[in-house]
N, C-alpha and C positions, 0 to 999 in steps of 0.2 A: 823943749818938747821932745824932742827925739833921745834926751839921757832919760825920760820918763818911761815911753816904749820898751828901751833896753830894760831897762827894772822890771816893767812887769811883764817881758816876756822870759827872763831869769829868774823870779819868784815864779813863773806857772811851770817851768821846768823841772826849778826843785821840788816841789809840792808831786809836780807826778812821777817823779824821781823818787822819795820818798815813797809813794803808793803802790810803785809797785816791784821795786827792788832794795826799799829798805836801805839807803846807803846813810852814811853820817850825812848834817849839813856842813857844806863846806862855805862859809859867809864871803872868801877870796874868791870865789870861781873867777874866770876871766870869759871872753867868750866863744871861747873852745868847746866848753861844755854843753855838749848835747846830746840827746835822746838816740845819736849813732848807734852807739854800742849794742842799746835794748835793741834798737830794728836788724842789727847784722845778726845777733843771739838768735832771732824769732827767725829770720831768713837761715841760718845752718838747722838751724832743727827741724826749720819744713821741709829740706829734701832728701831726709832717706827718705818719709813717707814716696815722696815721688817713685824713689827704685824702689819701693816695695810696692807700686801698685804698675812698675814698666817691667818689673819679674814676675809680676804674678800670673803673665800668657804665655811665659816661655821659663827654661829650667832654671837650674841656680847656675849652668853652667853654659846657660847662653843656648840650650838645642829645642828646635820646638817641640810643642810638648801634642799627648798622642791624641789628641783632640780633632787634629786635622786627619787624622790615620781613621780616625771615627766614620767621621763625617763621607770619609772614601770608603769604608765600606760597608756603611748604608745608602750610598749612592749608587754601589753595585747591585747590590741584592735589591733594590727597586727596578735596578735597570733588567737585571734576568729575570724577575716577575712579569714586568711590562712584556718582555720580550717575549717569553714563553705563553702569555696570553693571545698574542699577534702571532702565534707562532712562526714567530722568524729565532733563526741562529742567534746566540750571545756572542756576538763577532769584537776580535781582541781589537781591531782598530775602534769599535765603539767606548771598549773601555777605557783605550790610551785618549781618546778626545773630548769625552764626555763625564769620566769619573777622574782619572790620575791629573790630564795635563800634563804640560809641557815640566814642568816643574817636578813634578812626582814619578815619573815614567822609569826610573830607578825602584818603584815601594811594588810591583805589579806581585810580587809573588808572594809579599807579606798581605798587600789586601787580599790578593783572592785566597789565600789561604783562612783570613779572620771573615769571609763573604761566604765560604764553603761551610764553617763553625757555624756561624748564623742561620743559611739555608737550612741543612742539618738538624741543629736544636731547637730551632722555630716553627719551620713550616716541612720538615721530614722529607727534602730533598738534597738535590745532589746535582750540580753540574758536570756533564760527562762529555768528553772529547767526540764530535758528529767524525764519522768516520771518512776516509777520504772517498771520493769518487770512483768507482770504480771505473778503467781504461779499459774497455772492452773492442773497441774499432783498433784498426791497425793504425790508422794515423794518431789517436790516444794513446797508444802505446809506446810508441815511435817518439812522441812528445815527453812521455814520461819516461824514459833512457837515459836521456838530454839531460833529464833536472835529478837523475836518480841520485845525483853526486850531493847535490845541495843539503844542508841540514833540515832538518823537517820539525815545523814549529806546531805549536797545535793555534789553529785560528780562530775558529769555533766552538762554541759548546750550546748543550739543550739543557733544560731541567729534567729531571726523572725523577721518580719518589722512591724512597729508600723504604719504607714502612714493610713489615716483615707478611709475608702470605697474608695471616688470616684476616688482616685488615684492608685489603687489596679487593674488596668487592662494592657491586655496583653502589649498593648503600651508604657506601662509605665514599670513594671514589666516583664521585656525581661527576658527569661530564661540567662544561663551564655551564655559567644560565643566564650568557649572553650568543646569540638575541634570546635562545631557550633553552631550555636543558633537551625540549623533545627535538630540536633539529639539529644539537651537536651531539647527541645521541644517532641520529640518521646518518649524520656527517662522520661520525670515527664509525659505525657499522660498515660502511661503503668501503672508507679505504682498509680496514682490518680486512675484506673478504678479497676485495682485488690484490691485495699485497699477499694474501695466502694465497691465492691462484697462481699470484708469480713464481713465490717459494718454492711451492709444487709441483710447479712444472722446472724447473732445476735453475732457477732462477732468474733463467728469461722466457719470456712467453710474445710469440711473434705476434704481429696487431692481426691476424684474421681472426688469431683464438679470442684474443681480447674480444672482438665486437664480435664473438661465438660466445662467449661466456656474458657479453654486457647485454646478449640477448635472451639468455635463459633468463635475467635475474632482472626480464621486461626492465633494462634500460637504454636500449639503441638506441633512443632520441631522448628520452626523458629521464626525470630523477628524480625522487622522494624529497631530495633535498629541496627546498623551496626558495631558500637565496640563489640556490642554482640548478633550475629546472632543466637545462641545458646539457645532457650529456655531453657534450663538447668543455663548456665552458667549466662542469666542475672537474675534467678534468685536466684542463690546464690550472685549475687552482690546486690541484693537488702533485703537479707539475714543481709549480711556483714553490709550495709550502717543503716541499722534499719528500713525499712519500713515494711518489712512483718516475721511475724516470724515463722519457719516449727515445731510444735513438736509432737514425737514421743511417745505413752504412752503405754506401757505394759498393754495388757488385762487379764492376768496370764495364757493363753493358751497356749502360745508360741503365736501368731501373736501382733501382732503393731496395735495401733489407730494413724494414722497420718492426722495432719488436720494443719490450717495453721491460726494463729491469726497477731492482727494490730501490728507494734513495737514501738519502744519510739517515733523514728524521724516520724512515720506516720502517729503518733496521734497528736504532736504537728505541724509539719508542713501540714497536709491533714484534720484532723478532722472531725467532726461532720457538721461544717460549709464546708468546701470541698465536703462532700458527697451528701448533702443538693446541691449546685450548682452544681451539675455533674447531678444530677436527672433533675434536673430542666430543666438543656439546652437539656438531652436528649428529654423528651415531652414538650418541646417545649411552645408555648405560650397557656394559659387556661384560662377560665373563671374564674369568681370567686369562683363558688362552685367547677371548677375542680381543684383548686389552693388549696383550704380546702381541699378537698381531698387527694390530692396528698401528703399534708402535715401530713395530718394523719396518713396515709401509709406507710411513710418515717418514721416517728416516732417512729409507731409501728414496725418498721425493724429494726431502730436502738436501737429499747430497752428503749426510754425513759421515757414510760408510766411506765416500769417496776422499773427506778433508781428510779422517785420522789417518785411514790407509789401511793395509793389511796387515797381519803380524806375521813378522818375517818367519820361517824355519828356522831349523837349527843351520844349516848348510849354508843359509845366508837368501838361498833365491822365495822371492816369493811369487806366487801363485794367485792371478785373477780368478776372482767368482763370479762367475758368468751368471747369469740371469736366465733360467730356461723360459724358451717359449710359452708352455701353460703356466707357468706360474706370474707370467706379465700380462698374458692373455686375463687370468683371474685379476689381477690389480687393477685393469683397466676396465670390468666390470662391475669390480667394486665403486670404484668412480677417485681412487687416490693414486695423483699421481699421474692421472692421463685421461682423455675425452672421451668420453661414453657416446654421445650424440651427436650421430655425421651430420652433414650438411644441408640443408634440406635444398 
């Protein structure tokens, strides 16, 4: 019985020996012969397949491929969307923990360079460096000496739209329309007019003027805004958000100098060009000499005669231009620039 078995398991060998590689019969076989070879054959040929489906995530030369470079900087441009919705800062630690990783923290200037691309040709914006804090108290000052040495990185950014003048109006430029278009419309009217009153008064404006000015524009207690009826409360949201900033400075007598200067986000998003258009539409249409005028005015409110400077003479000395009495006296009736309405 068992020389039977061997036979017909050496006939069902040849037969599929035969079937599917064709060899001669060989009637000697011994029993060596077996189906090995065909299975080692079928096993070498199945594994390039294998490296060619363990290359096809990564390059021919082993580097990964830009798919992950992708994915970071559509992680970015979601995350500065978000961000500039919430209006908070695009702060560079969110992007090292939230987009790069620990792993990637090396790619930071190739994403945000292919994240700026995107912004740019998509959605017509542009992340731009939130300016540093202004050191205005002596102890700020004093702090900032200390570190004047250190290198200076940029940490934050906002969005701004790059989109050229004539598409830059309300129409087109809807406020957001959450929770409405009609109360983020109230919400940027408020701080555009209080960040212009600080401009103009040369860039700080002490807190009596403020609740002088928050009471012509009947808001000492209340506010238009309806998430925040609270004069108080909206303005420590607008504290919070960075358009105005409160600071308090020790005179050494025991009392406070409190006054209130422009913030990061309301320099870059409201500016010198913001303030400049707010005047504007307030009076309204003018001649050409009241357009000079008005221009000059403005200027001289916002301190700009004072940044460039004067032009020197030839000799080298230059010469302060005083301001004569009537003609401040006239600025200050016009209402740019300085308080019309004493104190009741």
């Amino acid at each position: 019985m068992p020389p039977k078995r061997r036979a017909v398991g050496l006939h069902h060998a040849s037969t599929h020996t035969h079937a599917s590689l064709t060899f001669p019969q060989q009637p000697d076989a011994d029993d060596s012969a077996s189906p090995e070879p065909a299975t080692h054959r079928r096993r070498t040929t199945a594994n390039p397949s294998n490296d060619v489906a363990e290359t096809a995530f990564a390059g021919d030369d082993g580097t990964p491929s830009d798919s992950s470079v992708d994915q970071m900087v559509k992680k970015l441009v979601r995350l500065a969307l978000a961000c500039e919705y919430q209006r908070r800062p695009i702060r560079r630690a969110d992007i090292s923990e939230k987009v790069l990783g620990a792993a990637a923290a090396r790619q930071f200037k190739s994403v945000f360079a292919h994240a700026q691309l995107q912004l740019q040709t998509v959605f017509g914006m542009i992340m731009v460096e939130l300016p540093a804090r202004e050191k205005v108290t002596l102890q700020q000052r004093r702090a900032a000496q200390k570190t004047a040495e250190k290198s200076k990185t940029t940490t934050s950014w906002v969005l701004t739209t790059i989109l050229p003048d004539p598409f830059r109006h309300p129409e087109i430029l809807q406020p957001p329309a959450a929770p409405t278009v009609e109360e983020e419309s109230k919400y940027s009217a408020v701080y555009t007019t209080l960040i212009s009153l600080i401009s103009l008064s040369g860039g700080q404006l002490p807190d009596t003027k403020m609740d002088r000015y928050l009471r012509r524009l009947q808001m000492e207690d209340t506010t238009p805004v309806d998430s925040h009826a609270r004069t108080e409360n909206l303005l420590k949201r607008l504290e919070k958000e960075g358009y105005v900033v409160k600071i308090k400075e020790s005179t050494g007598t025991g009392e406070e100098d409190v006054y209130w200067t422009v913030g990061s986000r309301g320099k870059v998003e409201v500016g010198e060009d913001g303030v400049r258009g707010l005047v504007r539409a307030v009076y309204g249409d003018l001649d050409e000499d009241g357009e000079e005028e008005l221009e000059r005015k403005t200027n001289r409110s916002l301190g700009v005669g004072d940044r460039t400077g004067v032009k020197p003479k030839e000799g080298g000395e230059t010469k302060k231009r005083g301001r004569k009495k009537k003609e401040v006296r006239e600025e200050d009736e016009d209402g740019v620039g300085g308080d019309t309405e004493e104190d009741e």
